[in-house]
RONU-624772 format. One record per residue (C-alpha): residue in one letter; residue number from 1; y negated, z negated, x negated. Coordinates in nm, 4 decimals, padded with zeros to 6 digits. Layout:
BEGIN
<pt><res>a</res><n>NUM</n><north>Y</north><up>Z</up><east>X</east></pt>
...
//
This chain:
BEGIN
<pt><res>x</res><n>1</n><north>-15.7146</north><up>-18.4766</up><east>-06.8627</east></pt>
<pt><res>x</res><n>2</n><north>-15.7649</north><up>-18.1128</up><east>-06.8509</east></pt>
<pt><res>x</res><n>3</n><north>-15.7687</north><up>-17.9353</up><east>-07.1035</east></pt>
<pt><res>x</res><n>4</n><north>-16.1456</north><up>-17.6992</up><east>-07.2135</east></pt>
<pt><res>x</res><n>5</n><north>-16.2135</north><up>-17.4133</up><east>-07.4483</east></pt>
<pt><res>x</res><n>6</n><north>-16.4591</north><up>-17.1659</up><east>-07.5408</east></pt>
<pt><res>x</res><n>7</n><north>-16.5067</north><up>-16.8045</up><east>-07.3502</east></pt>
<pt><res>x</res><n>8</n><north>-16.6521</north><up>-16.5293</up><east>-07.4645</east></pt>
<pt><res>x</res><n>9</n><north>-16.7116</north><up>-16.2464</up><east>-07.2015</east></pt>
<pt><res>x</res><n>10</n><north>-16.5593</north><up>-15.9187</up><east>-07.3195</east></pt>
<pt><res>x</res><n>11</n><north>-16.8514</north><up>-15.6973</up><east>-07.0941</east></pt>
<pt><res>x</res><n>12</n><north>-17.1928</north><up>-15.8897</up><east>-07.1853</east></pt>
<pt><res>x</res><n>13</n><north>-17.0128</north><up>-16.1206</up><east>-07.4526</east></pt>
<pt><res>x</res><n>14</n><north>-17.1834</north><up>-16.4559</up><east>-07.3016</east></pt>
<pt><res>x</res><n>15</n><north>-17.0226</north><up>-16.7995</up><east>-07.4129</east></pt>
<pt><res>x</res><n>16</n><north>-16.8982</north><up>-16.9921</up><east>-07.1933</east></pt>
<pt><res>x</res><n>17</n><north>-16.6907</north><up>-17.2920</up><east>-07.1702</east></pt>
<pt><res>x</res><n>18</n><north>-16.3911</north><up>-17.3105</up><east>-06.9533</east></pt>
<pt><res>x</res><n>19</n><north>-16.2018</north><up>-17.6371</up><east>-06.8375</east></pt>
<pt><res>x</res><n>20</n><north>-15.8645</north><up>-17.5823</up><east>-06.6704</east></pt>
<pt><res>x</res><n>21</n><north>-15.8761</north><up>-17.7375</up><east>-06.2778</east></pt>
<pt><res>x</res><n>22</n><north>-15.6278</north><up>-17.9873</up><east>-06.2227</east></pt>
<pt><res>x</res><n>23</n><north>-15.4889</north><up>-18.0092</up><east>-05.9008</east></pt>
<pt><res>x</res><n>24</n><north>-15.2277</north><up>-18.3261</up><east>-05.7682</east></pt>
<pt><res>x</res><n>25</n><north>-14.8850</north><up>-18.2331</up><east>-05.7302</east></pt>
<pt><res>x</res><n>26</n><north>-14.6431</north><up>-18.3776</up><east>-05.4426</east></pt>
<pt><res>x</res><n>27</n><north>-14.6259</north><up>-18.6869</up><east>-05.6386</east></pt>
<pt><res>x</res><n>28</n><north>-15.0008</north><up>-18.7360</up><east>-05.6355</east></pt>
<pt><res>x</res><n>29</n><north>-15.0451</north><up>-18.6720</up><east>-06.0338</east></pt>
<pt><res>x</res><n>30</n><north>-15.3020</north><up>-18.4359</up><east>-06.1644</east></pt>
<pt><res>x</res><n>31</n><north>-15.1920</north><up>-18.0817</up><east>-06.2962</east></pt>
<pt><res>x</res><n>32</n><north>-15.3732</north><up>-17.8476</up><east>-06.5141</east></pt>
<pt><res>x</res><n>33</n><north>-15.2688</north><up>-17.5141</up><east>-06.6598</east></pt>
<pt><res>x</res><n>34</n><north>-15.2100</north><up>-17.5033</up><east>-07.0382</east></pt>
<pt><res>x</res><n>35</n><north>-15.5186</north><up>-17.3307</up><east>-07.1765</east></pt>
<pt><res>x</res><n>36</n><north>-15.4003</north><up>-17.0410</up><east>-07.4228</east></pt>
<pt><res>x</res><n>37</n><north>-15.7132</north><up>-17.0885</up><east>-07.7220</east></pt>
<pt><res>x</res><n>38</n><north>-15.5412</north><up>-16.7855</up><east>-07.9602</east></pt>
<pt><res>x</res><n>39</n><north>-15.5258</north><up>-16.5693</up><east>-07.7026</east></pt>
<pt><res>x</res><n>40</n><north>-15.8653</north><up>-16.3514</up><east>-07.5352</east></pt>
<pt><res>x</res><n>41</n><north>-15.8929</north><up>-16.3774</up><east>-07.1506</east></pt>
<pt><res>x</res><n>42</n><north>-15.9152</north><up>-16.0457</up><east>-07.0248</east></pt>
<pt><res>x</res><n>43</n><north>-16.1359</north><up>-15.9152</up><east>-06.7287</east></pt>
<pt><res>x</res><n>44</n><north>-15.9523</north><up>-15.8917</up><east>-06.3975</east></pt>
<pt><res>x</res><n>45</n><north>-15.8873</north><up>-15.5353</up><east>-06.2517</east></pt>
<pt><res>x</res><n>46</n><north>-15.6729</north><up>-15.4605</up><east>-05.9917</east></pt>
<pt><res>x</res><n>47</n><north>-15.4882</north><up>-15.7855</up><east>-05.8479</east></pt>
<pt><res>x</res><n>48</n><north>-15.1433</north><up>-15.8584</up><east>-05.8197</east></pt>
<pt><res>x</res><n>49</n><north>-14.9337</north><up>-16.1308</up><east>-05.6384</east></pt>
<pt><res>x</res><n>50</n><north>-14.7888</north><up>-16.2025</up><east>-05.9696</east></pt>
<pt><res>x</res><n>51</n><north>-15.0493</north><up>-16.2208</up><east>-06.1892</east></pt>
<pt><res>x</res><n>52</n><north>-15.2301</north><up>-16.4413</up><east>-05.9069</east></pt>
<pt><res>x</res><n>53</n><north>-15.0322</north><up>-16.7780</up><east>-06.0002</east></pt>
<pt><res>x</res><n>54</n><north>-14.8446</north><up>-16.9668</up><east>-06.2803</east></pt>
<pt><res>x</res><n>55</n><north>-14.5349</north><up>-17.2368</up><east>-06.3110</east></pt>
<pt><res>x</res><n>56</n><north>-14.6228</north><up>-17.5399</up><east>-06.4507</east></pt>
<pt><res>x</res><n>57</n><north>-14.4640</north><up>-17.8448</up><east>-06.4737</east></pt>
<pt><res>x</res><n>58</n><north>-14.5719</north><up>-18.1985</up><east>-06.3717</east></pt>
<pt><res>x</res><n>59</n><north>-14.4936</north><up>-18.4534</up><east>-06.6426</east></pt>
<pt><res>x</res><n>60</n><north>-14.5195</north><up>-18.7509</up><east>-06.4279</east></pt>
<pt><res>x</res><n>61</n><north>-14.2433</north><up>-18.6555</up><east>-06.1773</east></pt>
<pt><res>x</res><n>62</n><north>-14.1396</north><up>-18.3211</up><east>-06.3570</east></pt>
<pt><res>x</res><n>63</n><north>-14.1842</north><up>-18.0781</up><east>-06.0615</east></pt>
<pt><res>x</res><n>64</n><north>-14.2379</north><up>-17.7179</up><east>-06.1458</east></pt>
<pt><res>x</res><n>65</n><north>-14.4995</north><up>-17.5454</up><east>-05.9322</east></pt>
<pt><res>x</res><n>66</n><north>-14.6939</north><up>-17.2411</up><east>-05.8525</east></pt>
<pt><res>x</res><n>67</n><north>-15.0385</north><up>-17.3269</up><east>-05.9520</east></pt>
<pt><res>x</res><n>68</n><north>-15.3633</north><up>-17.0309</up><east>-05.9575</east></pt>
<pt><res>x</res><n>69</n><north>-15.4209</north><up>-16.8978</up><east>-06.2974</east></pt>
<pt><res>x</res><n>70</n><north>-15.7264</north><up>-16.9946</up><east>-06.4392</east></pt>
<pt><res>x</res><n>71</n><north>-15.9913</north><up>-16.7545</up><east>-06.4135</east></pt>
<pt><res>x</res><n>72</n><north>-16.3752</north><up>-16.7625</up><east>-06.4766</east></pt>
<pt><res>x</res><n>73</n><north>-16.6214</north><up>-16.5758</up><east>-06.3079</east></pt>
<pt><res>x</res><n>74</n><north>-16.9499</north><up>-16.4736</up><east>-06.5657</east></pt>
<pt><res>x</res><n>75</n><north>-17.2686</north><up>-16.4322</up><east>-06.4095</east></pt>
<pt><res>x</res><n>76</n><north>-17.2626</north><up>-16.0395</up><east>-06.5196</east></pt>
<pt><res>x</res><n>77</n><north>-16.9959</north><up>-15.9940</up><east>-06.2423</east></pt>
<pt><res>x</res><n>78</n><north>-16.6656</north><up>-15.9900</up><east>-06.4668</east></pt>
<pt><res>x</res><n>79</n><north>-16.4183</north><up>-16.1719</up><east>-06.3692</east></pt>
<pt><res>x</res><n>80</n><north>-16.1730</north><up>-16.3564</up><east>-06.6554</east></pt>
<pt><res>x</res><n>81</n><north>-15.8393</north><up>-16.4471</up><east>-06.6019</east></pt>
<pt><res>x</res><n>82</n><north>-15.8189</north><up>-16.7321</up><east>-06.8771</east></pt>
<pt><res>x</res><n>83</n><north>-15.4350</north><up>-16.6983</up><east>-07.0895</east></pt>
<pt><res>x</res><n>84</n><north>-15.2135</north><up>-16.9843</up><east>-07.0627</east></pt>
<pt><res>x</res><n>85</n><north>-14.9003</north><up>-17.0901</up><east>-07.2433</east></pt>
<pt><res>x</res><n>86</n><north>-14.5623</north><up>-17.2122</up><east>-07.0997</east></pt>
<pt><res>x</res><n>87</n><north>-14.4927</north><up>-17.4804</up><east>-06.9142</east></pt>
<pt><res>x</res><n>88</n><north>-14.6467</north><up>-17.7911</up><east>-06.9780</east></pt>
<pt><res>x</res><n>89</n><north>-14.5828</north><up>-18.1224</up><east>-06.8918</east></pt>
<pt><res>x</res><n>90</n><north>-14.8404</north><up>-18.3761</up><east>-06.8274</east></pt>
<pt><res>x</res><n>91</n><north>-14.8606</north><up>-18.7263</up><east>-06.9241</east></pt>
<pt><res>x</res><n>92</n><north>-14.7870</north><up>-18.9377</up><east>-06.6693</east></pt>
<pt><res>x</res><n>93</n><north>-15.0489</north><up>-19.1021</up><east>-06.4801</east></pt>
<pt><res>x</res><n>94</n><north>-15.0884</north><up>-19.4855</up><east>-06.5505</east></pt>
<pt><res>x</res><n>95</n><north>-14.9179</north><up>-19.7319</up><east>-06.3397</east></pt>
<pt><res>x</res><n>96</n><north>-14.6492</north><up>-19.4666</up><east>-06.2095</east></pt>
<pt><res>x</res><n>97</n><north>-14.7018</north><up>-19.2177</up><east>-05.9474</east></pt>
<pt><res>x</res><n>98</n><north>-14.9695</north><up>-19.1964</up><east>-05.6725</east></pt>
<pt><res>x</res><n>99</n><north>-14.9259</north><up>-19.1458</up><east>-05.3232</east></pt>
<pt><res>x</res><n>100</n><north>-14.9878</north><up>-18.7695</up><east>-05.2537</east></pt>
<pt><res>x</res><n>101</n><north>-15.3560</north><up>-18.6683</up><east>-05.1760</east></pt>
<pt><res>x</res><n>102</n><north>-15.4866</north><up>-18.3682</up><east>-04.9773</east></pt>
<pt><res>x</res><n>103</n><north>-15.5723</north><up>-18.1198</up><east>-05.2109</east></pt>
<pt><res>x</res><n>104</n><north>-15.8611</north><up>-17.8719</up><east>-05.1765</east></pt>
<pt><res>x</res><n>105</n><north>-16.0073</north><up>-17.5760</up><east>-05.3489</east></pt>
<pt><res>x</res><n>106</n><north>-16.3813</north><up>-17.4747</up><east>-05.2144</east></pt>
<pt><res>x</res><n>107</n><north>-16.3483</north><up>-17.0929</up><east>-05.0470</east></pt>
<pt><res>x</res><n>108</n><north>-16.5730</north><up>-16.8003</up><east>-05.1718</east></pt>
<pt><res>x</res><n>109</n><north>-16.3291</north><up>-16.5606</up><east>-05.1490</east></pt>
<pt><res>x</res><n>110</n><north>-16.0032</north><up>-16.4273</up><east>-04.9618</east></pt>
<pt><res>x</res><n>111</n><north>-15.8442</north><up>-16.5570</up><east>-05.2278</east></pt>
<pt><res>x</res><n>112</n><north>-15.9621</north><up>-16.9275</up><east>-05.2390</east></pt>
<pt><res>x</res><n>113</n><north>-15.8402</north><up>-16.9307</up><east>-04.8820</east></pt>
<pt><res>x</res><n>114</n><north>-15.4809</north><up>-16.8354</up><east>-04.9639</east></pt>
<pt><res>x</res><n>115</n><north>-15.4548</north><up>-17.0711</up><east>-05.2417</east></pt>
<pt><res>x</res><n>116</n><north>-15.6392</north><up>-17.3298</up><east>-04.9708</east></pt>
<pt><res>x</res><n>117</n><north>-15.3667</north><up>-17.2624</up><east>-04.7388</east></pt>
<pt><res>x</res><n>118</n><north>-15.0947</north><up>-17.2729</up><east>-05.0092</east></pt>
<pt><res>x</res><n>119</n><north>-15.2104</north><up>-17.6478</up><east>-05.1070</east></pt>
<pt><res>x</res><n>120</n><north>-15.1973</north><up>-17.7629</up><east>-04.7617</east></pt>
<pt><res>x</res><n>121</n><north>-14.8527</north><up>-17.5890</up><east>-04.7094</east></pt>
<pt><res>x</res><n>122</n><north>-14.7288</north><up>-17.8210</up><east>-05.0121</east></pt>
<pt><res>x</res><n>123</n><north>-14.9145</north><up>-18.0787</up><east>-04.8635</east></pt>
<pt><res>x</res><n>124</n><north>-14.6809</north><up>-18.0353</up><east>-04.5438</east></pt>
<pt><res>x</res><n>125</n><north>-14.3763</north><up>-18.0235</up><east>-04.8279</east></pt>
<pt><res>x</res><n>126</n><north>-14.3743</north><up>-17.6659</up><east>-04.8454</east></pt>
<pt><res>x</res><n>127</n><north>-14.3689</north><up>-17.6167</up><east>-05.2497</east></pt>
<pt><res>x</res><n>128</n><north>-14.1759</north><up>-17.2351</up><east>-05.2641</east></pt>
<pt><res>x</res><n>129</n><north>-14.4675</north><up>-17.0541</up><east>-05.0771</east></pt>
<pt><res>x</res><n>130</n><north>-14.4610</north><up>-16.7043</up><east>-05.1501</east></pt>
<pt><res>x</res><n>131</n><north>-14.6305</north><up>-16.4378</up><east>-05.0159</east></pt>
<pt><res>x</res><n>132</n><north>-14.4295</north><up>-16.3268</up><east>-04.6769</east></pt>
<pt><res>x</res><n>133</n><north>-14.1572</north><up>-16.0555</up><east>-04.7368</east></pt>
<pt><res>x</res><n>134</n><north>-14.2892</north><up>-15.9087</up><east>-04.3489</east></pt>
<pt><res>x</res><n>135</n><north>-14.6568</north><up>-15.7990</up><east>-04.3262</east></pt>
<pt><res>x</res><n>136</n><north>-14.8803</north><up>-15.9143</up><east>-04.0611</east></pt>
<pt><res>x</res><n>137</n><north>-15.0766</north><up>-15.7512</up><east>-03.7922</east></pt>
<pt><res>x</res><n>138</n><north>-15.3647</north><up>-15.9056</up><east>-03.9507</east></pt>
<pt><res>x</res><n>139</n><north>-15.4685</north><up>-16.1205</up><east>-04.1966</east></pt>
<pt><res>x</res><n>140</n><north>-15.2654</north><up>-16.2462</up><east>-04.4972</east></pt>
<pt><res>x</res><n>141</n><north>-14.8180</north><up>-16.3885</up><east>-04.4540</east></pt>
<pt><res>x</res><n>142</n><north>-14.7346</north><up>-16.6787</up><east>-04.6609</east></pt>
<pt><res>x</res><n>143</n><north>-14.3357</north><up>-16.7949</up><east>-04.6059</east></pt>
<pt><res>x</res><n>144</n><north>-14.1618</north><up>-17.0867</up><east>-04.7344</east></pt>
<pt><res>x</res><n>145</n><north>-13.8438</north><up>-17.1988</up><east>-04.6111</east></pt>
<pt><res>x</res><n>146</n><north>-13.8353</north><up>-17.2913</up><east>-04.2840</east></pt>
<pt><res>x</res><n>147</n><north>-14.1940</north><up>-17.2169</up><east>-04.2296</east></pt>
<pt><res>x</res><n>148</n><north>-14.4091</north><up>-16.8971</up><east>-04.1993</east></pt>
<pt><res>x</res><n>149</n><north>-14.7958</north><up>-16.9010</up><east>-04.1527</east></pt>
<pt><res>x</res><n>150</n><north>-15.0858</north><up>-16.6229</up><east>-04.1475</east></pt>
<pt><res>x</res><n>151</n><north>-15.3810</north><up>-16.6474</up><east>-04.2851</east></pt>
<pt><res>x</res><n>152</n><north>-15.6637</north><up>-16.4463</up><east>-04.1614</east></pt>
<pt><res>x</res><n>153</n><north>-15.9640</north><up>-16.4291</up><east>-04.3825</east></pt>
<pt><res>x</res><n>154</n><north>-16.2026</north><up>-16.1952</up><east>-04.1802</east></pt>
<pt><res>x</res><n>155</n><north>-16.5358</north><up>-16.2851</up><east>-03.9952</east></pt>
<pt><res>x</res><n>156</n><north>-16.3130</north><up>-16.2334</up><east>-03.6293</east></pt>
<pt><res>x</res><n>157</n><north>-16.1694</north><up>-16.4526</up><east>-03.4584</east></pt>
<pt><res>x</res><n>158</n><north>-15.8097</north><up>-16.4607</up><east>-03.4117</east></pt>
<pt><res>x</res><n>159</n><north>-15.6829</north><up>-16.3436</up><east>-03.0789</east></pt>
<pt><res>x</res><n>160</n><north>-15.3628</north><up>-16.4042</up><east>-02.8228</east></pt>
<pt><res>x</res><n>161</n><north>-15.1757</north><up>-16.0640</up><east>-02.9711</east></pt>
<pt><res>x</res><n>162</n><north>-15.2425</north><up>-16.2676</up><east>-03.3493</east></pt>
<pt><res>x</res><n>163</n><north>-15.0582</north><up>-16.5674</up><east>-03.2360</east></pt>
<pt><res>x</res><n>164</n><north>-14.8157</north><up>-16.4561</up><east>-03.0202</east></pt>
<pt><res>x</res><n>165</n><north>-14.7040</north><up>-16.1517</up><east>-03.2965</east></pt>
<pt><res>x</res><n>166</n><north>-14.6695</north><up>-16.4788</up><east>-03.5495</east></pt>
<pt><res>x</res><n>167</n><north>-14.4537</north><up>-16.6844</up><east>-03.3047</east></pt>
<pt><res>x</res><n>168</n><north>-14.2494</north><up>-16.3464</up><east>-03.2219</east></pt>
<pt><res>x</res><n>169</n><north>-14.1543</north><up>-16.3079</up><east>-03.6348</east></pt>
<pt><res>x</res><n>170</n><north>-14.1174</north><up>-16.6707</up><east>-03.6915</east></pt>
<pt><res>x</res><n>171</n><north>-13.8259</north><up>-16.7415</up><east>-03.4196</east></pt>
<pt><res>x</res><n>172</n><north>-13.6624</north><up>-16.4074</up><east>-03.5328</east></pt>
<pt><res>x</res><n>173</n><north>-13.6588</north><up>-16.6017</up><east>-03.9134</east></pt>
<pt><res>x</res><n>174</n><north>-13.5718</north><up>-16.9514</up><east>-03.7165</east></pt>
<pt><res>x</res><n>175</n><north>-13.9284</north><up>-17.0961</up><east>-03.8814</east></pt>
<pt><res>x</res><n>176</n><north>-14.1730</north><up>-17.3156</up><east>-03.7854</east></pt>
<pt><res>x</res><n>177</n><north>-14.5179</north><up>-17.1524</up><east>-03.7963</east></pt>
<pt><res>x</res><n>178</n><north>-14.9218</north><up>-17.2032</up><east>-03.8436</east></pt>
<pt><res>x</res><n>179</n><north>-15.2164</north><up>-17.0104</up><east>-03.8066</east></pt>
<pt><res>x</res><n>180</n><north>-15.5285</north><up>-17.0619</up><east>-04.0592</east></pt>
<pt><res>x</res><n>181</n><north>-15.8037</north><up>-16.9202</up><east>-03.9731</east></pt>
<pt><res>x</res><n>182</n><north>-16.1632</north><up>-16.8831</up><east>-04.1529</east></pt>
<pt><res>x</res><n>183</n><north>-16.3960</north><up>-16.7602</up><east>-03.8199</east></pt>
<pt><res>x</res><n>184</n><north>-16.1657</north><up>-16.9850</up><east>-03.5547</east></pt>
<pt><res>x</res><n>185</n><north>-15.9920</north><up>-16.8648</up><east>-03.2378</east></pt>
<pt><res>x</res><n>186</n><north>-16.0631</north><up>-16.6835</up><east>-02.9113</east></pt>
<pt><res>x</res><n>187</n><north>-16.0249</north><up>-16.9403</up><east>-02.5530</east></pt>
<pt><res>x</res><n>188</n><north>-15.7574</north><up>-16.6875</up><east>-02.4699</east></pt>
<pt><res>x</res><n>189</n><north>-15.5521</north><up>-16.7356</up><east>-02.8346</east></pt>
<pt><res>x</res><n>190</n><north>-15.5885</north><up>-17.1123</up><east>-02.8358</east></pt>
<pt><res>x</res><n>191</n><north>-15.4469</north><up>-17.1085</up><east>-02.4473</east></pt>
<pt><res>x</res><n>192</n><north>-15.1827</north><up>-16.8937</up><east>-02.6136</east></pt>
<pt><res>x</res><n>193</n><north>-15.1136</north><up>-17.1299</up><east>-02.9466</east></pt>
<pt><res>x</res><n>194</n><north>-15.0971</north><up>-17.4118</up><east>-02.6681</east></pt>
<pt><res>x</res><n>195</n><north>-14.8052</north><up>-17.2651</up><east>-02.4739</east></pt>
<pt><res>x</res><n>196</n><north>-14.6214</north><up>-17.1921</up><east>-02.7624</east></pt>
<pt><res>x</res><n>197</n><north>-14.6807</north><up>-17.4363</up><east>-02.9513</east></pt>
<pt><res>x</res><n>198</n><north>-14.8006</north><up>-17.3069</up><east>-03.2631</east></pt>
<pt><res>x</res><n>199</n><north>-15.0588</north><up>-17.5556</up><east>-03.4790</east></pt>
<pt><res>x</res><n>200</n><north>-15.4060</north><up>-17.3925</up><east>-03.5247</east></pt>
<pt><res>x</res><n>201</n><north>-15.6634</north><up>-17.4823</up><east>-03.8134</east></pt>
<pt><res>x</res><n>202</n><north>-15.9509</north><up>-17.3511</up><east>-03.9183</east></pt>
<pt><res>x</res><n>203</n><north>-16.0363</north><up>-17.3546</up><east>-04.2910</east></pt>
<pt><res>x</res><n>204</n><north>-16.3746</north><up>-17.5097</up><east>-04.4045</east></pt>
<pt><res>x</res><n>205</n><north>-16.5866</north><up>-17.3994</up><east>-04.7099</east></pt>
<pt><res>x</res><n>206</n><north>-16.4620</north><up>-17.6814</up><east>-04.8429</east></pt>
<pt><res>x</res><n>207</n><north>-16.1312</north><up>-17.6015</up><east>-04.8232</east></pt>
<pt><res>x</res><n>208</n><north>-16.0051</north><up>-17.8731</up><east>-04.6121</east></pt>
<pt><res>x</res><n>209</n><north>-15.7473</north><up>-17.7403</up><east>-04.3108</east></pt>
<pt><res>x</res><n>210</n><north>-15.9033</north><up>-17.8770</up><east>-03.9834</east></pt>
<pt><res>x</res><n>211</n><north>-15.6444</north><up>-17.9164</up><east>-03.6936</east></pt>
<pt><res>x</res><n>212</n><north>-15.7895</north><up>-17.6655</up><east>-03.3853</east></pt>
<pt><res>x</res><n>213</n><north>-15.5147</north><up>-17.7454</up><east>-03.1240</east></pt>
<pt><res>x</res><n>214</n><north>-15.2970</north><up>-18.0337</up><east>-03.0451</east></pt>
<pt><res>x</res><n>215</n><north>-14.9379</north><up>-17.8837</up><east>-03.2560</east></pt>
<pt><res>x</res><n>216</n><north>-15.1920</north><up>-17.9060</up><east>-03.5577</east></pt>
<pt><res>x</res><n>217</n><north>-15.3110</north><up>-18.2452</up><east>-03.4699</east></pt>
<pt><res>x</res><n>218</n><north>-14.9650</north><up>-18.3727</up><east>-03.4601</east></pt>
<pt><res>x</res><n>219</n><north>-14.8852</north><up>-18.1629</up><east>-03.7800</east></pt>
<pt><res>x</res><n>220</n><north>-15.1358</north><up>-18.3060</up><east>-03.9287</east></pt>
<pt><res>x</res><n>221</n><north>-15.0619</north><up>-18.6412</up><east>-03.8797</east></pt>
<pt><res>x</res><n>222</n><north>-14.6980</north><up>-18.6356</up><east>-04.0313</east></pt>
<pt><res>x</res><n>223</n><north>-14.8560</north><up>-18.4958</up><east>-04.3597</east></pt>
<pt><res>x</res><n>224</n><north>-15.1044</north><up>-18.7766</up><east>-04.4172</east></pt>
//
C-alpha cells in the first residue's frame, strides 16, 4: 500500500496530503517510493536528470529500479519534489508474483511523456534506461542496452530526417530503436519508419504507447 503524509507548501503554505504512486515492477508487484515525513519537500527549480528519478527496490522479487521522485504540484503554481528515504522493499504481493502489467502515467507535461516512454521501455525489458549519452536532432534520447529511442514531445509531427537520423545513430551503437511521438508522424516519415523498419507509437494522454506502424505492432505484441 502506498505510503501518505502531510504537505505543507513552502510559497502559500497550503496543506496538502500526498500519497506516494505505486507503479508495477517487471514482476507485476506494486512499487512506491519511501515517503521521507522528517524531512520538508522543497519547491522544484531548475531540473536535473538526476534529481528527476530514484532507486527503489521491489520486495516481492527484489529488483532495484529507477522510479520518478514524488513530486506535488499546489494549485499556487509551486511545484514540490516530496523527500524520500533509501531503498525500500515492499511486501510481497499475496499469492506470489503477478504477471507483468502495462504501466501508465497520464501526460501533462514533457516530462510525464519521458517517464511514459521509460515504463513502456521496461515493459519491453528495458530496466537501465537512461537518458541517451548522444543528443537528438529533436526531441528527447533515452538508451538502454541494446536499444535507443527518441522521444519527441512537441505539437509537430515527426518527419523522414527524425527517423532516418534515429536509425543512422542506432546501427552505429548496434541497437534496436523506437520512435514515440506525442503529435504522430508525417505520410513521408511513416513510409520512411516502414523501410527501415523502425516501430512507431504515438503516446496518448493517457499514457498508453499506441503502435503507429507495423515494427511497433509486432513489438508490441512480444511485450504483452
Amino acid at each position: 500500500m502506498s505510503e501518505s503524509l502531510p504537505v505543507r507548501c513552502p510559497a502559500c503554505r497550503r496543506s496538502h496530503r500526498y500519497t506516494a504512486p505505486a507503479y508495477p515492477c517487471a514482476c507485476g508487484a506494486p512499487v512506491a517510493a519511501p515517503l521521507d515525513p522528517d524531512r520538508v519537500p522543497a519547491a522544484v527549480g531548475e531540473r536535473s536528470w538526476h534529481e528527476e528519478w530514484v532507486t527503489v527496490r521491489c520486495g516481492s522479487c527484489g529488483t532495484r529500479g529507477e522510479w520518478p521522485h514524488p513530486e506535488l504540484g499546489c494549485p499556487c503554481g509551486t511545484v514540490l519534489r516530496i523527500p524520500v528515504t533509501g531503498e525500500r522493499e515492499e511486501a510481497p504481493a499475496a499469492g506470489g508474483p503477478r504477471r507483468p502489467t502495462a504501466p501508465t502515467v497520464p501526460i501533462r507535461t514533457a516530462r510525464d511523456a519521458v517517464t511514459a516512454a521509460v515504463l513502456y521501455l521496461r515493459r519491453l525489458g528495458h530496466d537501465d534506461i537512461r537518458r541517451a549519452d548522444q543528443r537528438p536532432t529533436s526531441g528527447i534520447g533515452l538508451a538502454g542496452r541494446g536499444v535507443l529511442a527518441q522521444l519527441d514531445p512537441s505539437a509537430r509531427r515527426a518527419t523522414p530526417r527524425d527517423v532516418e537520423c534515429l536509425w543512422l545513430t542506432a546501427m552505429t551503437e548496434s541497437a534496436a530503436c523506437l520512435y514515440f511521438s506525442l503529435s504522430g508522424y508525417s505520410g513521408e516519415a511513416r513510409a520512411r519508419a516502414d523501410a527501415l523498419d523502425v516501430p512507431l507509437f504515438v503516446l496518448e494522454p493517457s499514457g498508453a504507447a499506441r503502435p503507429e506502424n507495423a515494427p511497433a505492432v509486432a513489438l508490441d505484441a512480444d511485450a504483452s
